[in-house]
N, C-alpha and C positions, 0 to 999 in steps of 0.2 A: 456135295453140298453147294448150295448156290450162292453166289454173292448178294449179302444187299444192298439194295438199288441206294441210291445215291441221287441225290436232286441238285440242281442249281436254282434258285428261286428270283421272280423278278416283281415288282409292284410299280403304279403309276398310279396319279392321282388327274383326274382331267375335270375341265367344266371349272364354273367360277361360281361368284355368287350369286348370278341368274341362273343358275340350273346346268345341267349338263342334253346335249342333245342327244338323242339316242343315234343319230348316225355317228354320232363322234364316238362311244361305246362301239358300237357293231365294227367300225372301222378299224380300233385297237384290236379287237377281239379278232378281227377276219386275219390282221398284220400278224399277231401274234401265232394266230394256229400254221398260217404257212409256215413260221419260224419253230414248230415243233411245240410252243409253249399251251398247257392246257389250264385255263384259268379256276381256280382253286375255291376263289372268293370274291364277291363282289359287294364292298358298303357305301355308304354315304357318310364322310363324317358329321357328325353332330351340325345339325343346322349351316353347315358351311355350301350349300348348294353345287358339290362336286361329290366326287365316285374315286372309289378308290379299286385297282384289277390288283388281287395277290394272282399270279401264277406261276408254275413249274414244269420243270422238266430233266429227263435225265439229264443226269451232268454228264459231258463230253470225256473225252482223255484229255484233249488240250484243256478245258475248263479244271481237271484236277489238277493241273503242273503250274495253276493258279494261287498266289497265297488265299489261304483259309477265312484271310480278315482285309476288307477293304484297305487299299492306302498304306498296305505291309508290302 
């Protein structure tokens, strides 16, 4: 029986209130995939003219020997 997978998840919000550039996107997104992470979701919050990246990736061994909850 196999194990199930296990995620580590990471988010960024970029751009301001003039917009976000799309090389400043393509750049997280390029930084991100070398680092293993596959991006999940990408919004805009409400009228705020920035971008928000949810992404994931397997969680490590080292990243389980991590507490569960930030700041513990």
């Amino acid at each position: 029986m196999s194990e199930t997978p296990q995620w580590e998840y990471r988010v960024l919000t970029i751009g301001g209130t003039f917009g976000t550039k799309d090389e400043q996107i393509e750049a997280a997104l390029n930084d991100w995939g070398l680092e293993g992470w596959d991006a999940i979701h990408v919004y805009t919050p409400s009228q705020s003219g920035k971008v928000t990246i949810v992404a994931k990736r397997p969680l490590s061994a080292s990243a389980r020997r991590r507490s569960a909850w930030p700041g513990q």
